[in-house]
C-alpha positions as CSV (number, residue, x, y, z in Angstrom):
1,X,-30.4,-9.0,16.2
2,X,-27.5,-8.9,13.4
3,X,-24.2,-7.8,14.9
4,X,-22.9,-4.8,13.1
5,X,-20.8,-5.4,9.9
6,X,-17.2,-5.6,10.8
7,X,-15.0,-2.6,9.2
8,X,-11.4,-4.2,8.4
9,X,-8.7,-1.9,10.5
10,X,-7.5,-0.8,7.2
11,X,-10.4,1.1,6.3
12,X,-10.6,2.7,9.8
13,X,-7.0,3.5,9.8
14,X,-7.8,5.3,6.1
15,X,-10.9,7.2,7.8
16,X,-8.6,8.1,10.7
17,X,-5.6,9.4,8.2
18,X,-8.0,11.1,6.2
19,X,-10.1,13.2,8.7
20,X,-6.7,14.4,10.7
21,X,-4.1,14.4,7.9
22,X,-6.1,16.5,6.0
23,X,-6.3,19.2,8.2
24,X,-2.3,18.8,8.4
25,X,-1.3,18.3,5.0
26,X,-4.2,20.2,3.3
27,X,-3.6,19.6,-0.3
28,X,-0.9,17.4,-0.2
29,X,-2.7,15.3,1.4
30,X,-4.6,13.6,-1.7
31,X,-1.3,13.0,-2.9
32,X,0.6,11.0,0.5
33,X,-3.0,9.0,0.2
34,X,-1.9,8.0,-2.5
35,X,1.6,7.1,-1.8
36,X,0.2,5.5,1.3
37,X,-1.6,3.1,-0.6
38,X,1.0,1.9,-3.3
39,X,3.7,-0.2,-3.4
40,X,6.3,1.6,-1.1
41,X,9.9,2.2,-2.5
42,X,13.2,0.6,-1.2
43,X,16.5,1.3,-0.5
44,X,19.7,-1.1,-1.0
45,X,21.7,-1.1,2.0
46,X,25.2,-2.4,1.6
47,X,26.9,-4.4,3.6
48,X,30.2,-3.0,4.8
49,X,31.7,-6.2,6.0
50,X,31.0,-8.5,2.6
51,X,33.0,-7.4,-0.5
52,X,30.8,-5.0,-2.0
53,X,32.5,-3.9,-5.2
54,X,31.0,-6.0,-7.6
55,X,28.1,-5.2,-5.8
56,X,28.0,-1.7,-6.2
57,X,28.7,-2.0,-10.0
58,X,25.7,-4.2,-10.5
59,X,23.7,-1.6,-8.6
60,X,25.1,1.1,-10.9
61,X,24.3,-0.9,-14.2
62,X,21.0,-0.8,-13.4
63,X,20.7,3.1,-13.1
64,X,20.6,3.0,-9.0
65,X,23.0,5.1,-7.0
66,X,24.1,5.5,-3.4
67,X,21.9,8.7,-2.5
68,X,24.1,9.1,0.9
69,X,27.4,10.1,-1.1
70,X,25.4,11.5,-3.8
71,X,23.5,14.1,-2.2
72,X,26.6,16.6,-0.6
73,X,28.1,16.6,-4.5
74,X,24.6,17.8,-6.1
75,X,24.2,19.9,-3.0
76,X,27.8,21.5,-3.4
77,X,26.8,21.3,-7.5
78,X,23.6,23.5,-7.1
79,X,25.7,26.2,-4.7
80,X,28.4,26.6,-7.2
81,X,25.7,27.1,-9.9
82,X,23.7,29.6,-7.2
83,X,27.4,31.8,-6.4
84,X,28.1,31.9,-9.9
85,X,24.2,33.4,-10.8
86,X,25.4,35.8,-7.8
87,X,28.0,36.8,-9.3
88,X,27.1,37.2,-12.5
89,X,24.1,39.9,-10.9
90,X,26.8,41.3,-8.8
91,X,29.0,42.0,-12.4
92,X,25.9,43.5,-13.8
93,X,25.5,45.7,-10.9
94,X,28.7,47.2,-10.9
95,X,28.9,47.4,-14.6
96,X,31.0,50.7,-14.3
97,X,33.4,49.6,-11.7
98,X,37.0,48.5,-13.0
99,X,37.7,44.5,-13.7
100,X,39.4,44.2,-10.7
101,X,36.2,45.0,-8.6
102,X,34.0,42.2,-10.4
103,X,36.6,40.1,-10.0
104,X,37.2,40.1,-6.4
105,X,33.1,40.4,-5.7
106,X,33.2,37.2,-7.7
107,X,35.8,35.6,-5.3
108,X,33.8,36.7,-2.7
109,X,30.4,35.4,-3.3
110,X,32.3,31.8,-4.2
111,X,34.1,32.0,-0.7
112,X,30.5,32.4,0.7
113,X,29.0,29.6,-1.3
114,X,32.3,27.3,-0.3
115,X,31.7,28.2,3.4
116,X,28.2,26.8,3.5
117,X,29.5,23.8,1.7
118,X,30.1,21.7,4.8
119,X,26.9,20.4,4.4
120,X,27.6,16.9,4.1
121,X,29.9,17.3,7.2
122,X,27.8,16.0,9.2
123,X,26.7,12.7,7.1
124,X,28.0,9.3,7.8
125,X,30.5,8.4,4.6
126,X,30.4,4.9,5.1
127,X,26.8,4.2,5.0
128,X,26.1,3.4,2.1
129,X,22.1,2.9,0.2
130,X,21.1,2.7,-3.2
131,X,18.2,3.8,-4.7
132,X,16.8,3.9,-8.5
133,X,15.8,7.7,-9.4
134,X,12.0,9.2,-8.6
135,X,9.5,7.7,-11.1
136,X,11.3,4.6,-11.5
137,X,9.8,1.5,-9.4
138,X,12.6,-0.7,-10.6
139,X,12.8,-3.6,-7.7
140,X,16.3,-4.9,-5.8
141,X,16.9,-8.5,-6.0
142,X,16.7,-10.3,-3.1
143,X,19.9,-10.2,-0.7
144,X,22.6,-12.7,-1.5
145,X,24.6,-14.4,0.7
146,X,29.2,-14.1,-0.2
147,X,31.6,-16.8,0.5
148,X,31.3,-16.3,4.3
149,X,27.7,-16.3,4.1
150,X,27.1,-12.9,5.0
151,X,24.1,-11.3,2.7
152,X,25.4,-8.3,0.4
153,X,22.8,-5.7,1.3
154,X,19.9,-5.0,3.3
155,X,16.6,-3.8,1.8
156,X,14.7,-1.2,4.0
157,X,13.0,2.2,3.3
158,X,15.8,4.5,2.6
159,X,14.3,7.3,4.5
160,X,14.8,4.9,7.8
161,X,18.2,5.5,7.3
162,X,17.8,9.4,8.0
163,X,17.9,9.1,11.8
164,X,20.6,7.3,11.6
165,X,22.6,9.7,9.7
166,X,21.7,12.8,11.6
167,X,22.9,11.4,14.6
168,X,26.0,11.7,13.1
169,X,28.1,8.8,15.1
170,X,31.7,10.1,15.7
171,X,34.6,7.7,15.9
172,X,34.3,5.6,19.9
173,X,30.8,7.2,20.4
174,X,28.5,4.8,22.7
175,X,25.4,4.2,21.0
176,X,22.4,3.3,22.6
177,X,19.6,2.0,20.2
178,X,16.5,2.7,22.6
179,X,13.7,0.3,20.6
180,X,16.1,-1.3,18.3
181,X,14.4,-4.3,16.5
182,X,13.6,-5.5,13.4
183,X,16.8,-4.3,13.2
184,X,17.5,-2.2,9.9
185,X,18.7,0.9,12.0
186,X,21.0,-0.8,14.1
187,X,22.5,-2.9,11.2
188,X,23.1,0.7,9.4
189,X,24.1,2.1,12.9
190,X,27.0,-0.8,12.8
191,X,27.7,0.3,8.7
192,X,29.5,3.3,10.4
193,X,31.9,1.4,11.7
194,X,32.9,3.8,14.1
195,X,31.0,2.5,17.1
196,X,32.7,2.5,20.3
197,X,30.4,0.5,22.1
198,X,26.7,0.0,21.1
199,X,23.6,-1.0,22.6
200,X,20.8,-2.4,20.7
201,X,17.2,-3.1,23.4
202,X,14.1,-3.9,22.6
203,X,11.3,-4.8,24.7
204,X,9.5,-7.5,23.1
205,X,11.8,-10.8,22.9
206,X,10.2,-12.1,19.7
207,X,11.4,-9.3,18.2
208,X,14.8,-9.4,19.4
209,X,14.6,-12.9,18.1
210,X,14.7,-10.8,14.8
211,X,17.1,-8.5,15.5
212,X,20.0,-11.1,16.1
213,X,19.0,-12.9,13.1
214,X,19.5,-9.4,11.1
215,X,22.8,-9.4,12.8
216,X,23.9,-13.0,12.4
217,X,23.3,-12.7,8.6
218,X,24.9,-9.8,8.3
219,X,27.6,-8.6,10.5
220,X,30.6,-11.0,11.1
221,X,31.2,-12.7,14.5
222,X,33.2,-10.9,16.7
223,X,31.7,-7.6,15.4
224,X,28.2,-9.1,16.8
225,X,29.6,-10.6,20.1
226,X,30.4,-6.6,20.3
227,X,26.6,-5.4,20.4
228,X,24.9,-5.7,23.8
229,X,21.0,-6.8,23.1
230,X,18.8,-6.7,25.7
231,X,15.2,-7.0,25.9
232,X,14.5,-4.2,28.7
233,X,11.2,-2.0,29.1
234,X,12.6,1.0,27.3
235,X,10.7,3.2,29.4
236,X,13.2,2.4,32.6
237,X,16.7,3.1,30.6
238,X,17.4,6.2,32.4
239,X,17.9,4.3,36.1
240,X,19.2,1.6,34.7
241,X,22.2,3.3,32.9
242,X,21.9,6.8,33.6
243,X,24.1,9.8,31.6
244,X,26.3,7.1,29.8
245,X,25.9,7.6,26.2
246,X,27.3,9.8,24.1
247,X,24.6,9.2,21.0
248,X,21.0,7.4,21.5
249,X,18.6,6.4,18.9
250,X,14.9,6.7,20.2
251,X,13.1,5.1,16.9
252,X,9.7,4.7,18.9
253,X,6.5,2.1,18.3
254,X,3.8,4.3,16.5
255,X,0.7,4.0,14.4
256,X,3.0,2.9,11.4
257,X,0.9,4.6,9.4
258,X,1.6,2.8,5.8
259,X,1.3,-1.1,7.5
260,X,-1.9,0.8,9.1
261,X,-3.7,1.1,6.1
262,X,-2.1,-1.8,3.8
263,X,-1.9,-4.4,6.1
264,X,-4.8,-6.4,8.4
265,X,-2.5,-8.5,10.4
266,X,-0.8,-6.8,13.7
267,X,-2.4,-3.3,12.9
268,X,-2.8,-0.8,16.2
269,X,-6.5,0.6,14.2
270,X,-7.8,-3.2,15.3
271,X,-10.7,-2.4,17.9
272,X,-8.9,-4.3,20.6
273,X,-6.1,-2.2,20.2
274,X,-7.9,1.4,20.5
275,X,-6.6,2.1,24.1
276,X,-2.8,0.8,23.1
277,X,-3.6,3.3,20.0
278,X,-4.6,6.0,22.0
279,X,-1.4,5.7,24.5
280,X,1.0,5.9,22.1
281,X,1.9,9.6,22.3
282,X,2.0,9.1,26.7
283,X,4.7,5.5,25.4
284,X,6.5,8.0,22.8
285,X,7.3,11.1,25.7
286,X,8.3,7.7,28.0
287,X,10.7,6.3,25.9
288,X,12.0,10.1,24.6
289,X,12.7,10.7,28.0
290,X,14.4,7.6,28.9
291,X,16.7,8.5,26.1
292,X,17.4,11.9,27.1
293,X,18.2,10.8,30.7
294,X,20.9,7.6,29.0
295,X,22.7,10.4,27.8
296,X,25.7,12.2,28.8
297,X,26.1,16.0,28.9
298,X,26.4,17.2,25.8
299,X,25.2,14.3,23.8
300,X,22.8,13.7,21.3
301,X,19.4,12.4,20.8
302,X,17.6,11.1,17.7
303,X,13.7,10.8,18.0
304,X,12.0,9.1,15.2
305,X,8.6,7.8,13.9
306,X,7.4,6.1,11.0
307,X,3.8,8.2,11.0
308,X,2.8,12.0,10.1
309,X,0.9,12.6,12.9
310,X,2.0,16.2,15.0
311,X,0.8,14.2,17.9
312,X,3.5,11.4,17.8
313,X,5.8,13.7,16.4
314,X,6.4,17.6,17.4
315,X,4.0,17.5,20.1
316,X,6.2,15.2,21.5
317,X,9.0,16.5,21.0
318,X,7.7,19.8,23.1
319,X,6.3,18.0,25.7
320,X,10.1,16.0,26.0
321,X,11.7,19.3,26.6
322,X,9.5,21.1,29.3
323,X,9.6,18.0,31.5
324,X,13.5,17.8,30.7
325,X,13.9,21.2,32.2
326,X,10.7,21.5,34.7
327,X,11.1,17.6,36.2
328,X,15.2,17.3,35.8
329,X,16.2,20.3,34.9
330,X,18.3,19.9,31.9
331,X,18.5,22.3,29.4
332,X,17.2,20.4,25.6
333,X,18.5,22.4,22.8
334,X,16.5,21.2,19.7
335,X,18.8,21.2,16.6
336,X,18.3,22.6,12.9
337,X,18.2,19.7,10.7
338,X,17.2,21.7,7.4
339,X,20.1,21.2,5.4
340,X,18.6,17.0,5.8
341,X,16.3,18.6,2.7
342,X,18.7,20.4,0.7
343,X,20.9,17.5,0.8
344,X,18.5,15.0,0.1
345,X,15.2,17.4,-2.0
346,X,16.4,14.5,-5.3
347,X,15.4,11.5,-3.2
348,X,12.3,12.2,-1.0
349,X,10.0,14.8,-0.5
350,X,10.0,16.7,2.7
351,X,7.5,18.0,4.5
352,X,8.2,22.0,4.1
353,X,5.8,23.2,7.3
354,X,7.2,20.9,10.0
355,X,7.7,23.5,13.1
356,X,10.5,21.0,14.7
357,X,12.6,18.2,13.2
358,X,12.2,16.9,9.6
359,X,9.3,14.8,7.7
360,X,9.5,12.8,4.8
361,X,6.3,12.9,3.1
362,X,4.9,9.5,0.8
363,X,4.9,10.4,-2.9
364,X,4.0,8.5,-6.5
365,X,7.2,9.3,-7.7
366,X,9.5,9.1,-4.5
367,X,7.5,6.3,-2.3
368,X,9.3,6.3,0.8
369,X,8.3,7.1,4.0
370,X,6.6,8.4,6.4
371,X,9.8,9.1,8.3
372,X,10.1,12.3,10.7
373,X,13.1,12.5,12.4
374,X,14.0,15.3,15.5
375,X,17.8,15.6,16.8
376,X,18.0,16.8,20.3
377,X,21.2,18.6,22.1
378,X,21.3,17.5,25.9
C-alpha cells in the first residue's frame, strides 16, 4: 500500500493557526496570516558599549529612528494636542464666563494632561532600537565590528525588546533571565546598564553555546565575566535560588508561531514533535512559576511568548496566579501595561482585546511580532 503523502509541518502549522486564530482574532486574522507569511521586520539594537554616534547618524540618514526614545515624545505630543482640544471645548462651554475663568480651566485641563505624562517613566532610556517607519521594508546592514572588535548593533524583532522594557530594571536590580538564549533579550537586558547582578540560564547547552558568543561579540570583557550563565532545567529555579531576585525575565519556549509556518527545520508542528507541542502550555505554567518563586517580595515578573495563542499566553498567566496563592500562598498582582500601546500604537500594532498583558499582532505595514508580554507584581 502507498504511505500517505507527507504534509511539510509548515502547512500543518498554517491549518493549526488558521482553524484557532480565527476564532481569536476574527477578522484580523486574514491580515496577521499575512504578516505571518512575509518577510518579518527588524529592529537595530545598538550597542552601548562600542561608540555609537556615528552609528546613530547613519541610522538617521536613512530615515530610521530609535522608537524607544521616540515614543514618550509623540505620546507627550498627542496629550498636549488632546488638553488643548479640551480646552478649547471647555472655552466654548463657558462662552459667557469672564477671561479669567477660561483661562484657569485651560491651566487646569494642561495640569491634567502633564500629570498623565509620566508615561515613559517607566521605559529604559538607555536601550536603544531603530526602526524604518510602517510601510517601509528598508533592510539594516549587517552588524560591524569597531576598533575593539565589538559589533555596533544587534538586529532582532524590535517587539522582543518589549519585555525587556516593561520590566523596567532599576539601578542594582538582580536580574534573572529564566530561558535566556539566543541571547537578544539578555544582550538588551545588559544595554540598561544598570544591572546589579544578572543571571542569564538556559537549559539546552547548544544554545548557551549561542548565548556567550552573542555576549563575546558584543559586550566587553569584564562586563561579561559579570553575567552568571548556566545551563539549568528552568523548571527547578525556585529551590535552587529561592526569593533572590528583584526582576526576572520568564521569555518561555513556545510554538514560535512565525518560524512555525516559514520554516521546515526545528519546527514543534513536525509529527514527532506533537506531544512536546501539546505540553507546552504544562512547560510555560513550570517555568512561570519557577520565576515567581526566584523572586523576592515585591519584585517583578515578565512572562513572554513569541505566539498568539490564549493558551500559551493568558491562560497561562491565570493558571500561574491561582497556584501562586492556592499552592504557596502568595499574593500575584497582575499589572496594567496599557500605556505599552499608547506609547508605542506608531511602531506595532497591538492586539486591542487581550484580557491580561499586551500582544503585538503581525502586520503588512508593521511586521513585527508575535510578541505578548504579561508583568506580574509578587
Amino acid at each position: 500500500a502507498a504511505t500517505a503523502p507527507r504534509i511539510p509541518p509548515t502547512r500543518l502549522a498554517l491549518h493549526h493557526f488558521d482553524v484557532n486564530y480565527s476564532l481569536q482574532l476574527k477578522d484580523l486574522w486574514p491580515s496577521v496570516r499575512a504578516g505571518l507569511l512575509c518577510e518579518q521586520k527588524y529592529g537595530a539594537l545598538l550597542n552601548n558599549f562600542s561608540p555609537v554616534d556615528h552609528v546613530t547618524q547613519e541610522l538617521e540618514l536613512l530615515n530610521a529612528t530609535d522608537f524607544v526614545s521616540e515614543a514618550p515624545k509623540k505620546a507627550q505630543q498627542s496629550q498636549r494636542a488632546a488638553a488643548v482640544e479640551e480646552a478649547g471645548r471647555g472655552e466654548s462651554r463657558s462662552q459667557e464666563g469672564s477671561g479669567e475663568g477660561r483661562t484657569v480651566m485651560q491651566a487646569e485641563t494642561m495640569t491634567q494632561a502633564e500629570m498623565s505624562l509620566p508615561l515613559h517613566a517607566s521605559i529604559s532610556s538607555n536601550i536603544k532600537c531603530y526602526t524604518f517607519p510602517r510601510g517601509d521594508i528598508t533592510r539594516f546592514r549587517p552588524a560591524r565590528p569597531d576598533v575593539l572588535g565589538l559589533l555596533d548593533y544587534y538586529l532582532m524583532d524590535a517587539a522582543s525588546l518589549l519585555p525587556v522594557l516593561a520590566l523596567n530594571v532599576q539601578p542594582d536590580d538582580f536580574v534573572l533571565d529564566l530561558c535566556a538564549a539566543p541571547g537578544g533579550k539578555t544582550l538588551a537586558l545588559l544595554q540598561t546598564g544598570v544591572c546589579g547582578h544578572l543571571a542569564a540560564n538556559d537549559v539546552s547547552v547548544s544554545r548557551t553555546k549561542r548565548l556567550y558568543q552573542i555576549l563575546h561579540s558584543y559586550v566587553p570583557k569584564e562586563i561579561r565575566e559579570s553575567v552568571s550563565v548556566t545551563s539549568y532545567d528552568g523548571r527547578d529555579w525556585g529551590q535552587l535560588q529561592g526569593g533572590t531576585f528583584h526582576k526576572v525575565l520568564v521569555d518561555v519556549p513556545c510554538t514560535t508561531d512565525r518560524h512555525s509556518v516559514m520554516e521546515e527545520d526545528n519546527n514543534i508542528f513536525h509529527k514527532r514533535r506533537t506531544k512536546e507541542r501539546q505540553m507546552l502550555p504544562m512547560l510555560q505554567l513550570q517555568l512561570l512559576m519557577a520565576g515567581v518563586l526566584a523572586t523576592k517580595p515585591g519584585g517583578e515578573v515578565v512572562y513572554s511568548t513569541c505566539s498568539l495563542s490564549p493558551l500559551q499566553n493568558e491562560y497561562v498567566i491565570e493558571r500561574a496566579t491561582e497556584i501562586a496563592e492556592t499552592q504557596f500562598n502568595i499574593r500575584i498582582h497582575v499589572e496594567d501595561l496599557s500605556h505599552f500601546r499608547t506609547l508605542f500604537q506608531d511602531t506595532f500594532s497591538f492586539f486591542s482585546d487581550c484580557r491580561l498583558g499586551e500582544l503585538v499582532l503581525p502586520h503588512l505595514t508593521a511586521n513585527f511580532g508575535p510578541m505578548y508580554f504579561c508583568k506580574l507584581r509578587r
